[in-house]
N, C-alpha and C positions, 0 to 999 in steps of 0.2 A: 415547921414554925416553932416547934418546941424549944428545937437548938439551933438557935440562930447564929449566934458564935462562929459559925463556919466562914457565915457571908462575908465575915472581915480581912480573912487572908485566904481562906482557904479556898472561895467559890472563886476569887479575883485571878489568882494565881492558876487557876483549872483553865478560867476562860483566857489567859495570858499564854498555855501551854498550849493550848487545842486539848488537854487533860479530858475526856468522858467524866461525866459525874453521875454516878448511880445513887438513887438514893432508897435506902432500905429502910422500911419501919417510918414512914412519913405519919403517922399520926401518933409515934413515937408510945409503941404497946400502949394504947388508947388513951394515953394523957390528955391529948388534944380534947379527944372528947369528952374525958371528964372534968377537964377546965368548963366547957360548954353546955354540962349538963343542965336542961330546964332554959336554956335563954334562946328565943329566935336568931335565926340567921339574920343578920345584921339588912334591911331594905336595900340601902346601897348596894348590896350584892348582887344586885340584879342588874348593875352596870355592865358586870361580866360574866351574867348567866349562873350565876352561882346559888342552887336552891336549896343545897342541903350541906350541913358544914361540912360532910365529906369529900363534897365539891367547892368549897373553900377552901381547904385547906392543902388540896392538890390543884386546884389553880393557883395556889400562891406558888408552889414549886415547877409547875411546868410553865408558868411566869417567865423563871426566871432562864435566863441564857447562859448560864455556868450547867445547869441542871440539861440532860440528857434523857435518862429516862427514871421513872420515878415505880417502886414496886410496891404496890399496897396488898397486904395480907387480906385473907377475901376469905368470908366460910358460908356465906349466904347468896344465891343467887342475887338476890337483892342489892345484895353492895358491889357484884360484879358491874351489875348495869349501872347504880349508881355513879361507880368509879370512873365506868367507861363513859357515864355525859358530862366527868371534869373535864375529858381533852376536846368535846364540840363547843362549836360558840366561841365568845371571846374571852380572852384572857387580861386579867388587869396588867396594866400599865405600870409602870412604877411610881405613881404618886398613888394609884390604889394599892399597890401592894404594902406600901408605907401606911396608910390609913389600917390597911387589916394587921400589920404585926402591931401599931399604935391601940389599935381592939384587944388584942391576944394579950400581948404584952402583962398587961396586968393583971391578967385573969388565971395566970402560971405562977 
C-alpha cells in the first residue's frame, strides 16, 4: 500500500501475462505502520475481517488478482498468527480496497 505506483502498469501488465507477482516487504520496512501509529483500525474493516492493520494491509494485497503470494517479515510468534488470519475470511472488493488506499493515502 505504501507503493502503489505499480498497480498502474505494472500489476495490469502481470495479470495480462499470466506474470506471478511476488511481493516482498508488504508493510514496506514498517512505514505502513508508522503511517498508523496511535489510530484505530478503521470500523469498516470489519467488512472484511480485518482486526489488526497487519491484516489490513495484507488483505489489500491478497485482494488483489495481479498479486500471487505476498511475503511478510515476521520476528514474533505473534505476527505469524496475526499474518496468517489476513488470508481467512473475506477479502475486500474493489470499492473497499479503494476506500482503504483513499484512508492510507494521506497518511504517507
Amino acid at each position: 500500500m505504501a507503493e502503489r505506483s505499480v498497480e498502474q502498469r505494472l500489476l495490469p501488465a502481470a495479470v495480462d501475462t499470466g506474470t506471478a507477482v511476488l511481493v516482498n516487504l508488504p508493510f514496506a520496512r514498517a512505514r505502513l505502520f508508522r503511517a498508523v501509529r496511535g489510530k484505530p483500525v478503521p470500523e469498516w474493516a470489519a467488512e472484511f475481517e480485518a482486526t489488526t492493520w497487519g491484516q489490513f494491509f495484507l488483505k489489500y494485497l491478497l485482494a488483489s488478482e495481479a498479486v500471487t503470494c505476498v511475503i511478510p517479515g515476521m520476528d514474533k510468534p505473534e505476527y505469524v498468527v496475526d499474518n496468517l488470519n489476513a488470508g481467512r475470511g473475506r477479502l475486500p472488493d474493489a470499492a473497499q480496497r479503494r476506500r482503504m488506499a483513499e484512508f492510507i493515502d494521506p497518511l504517507l
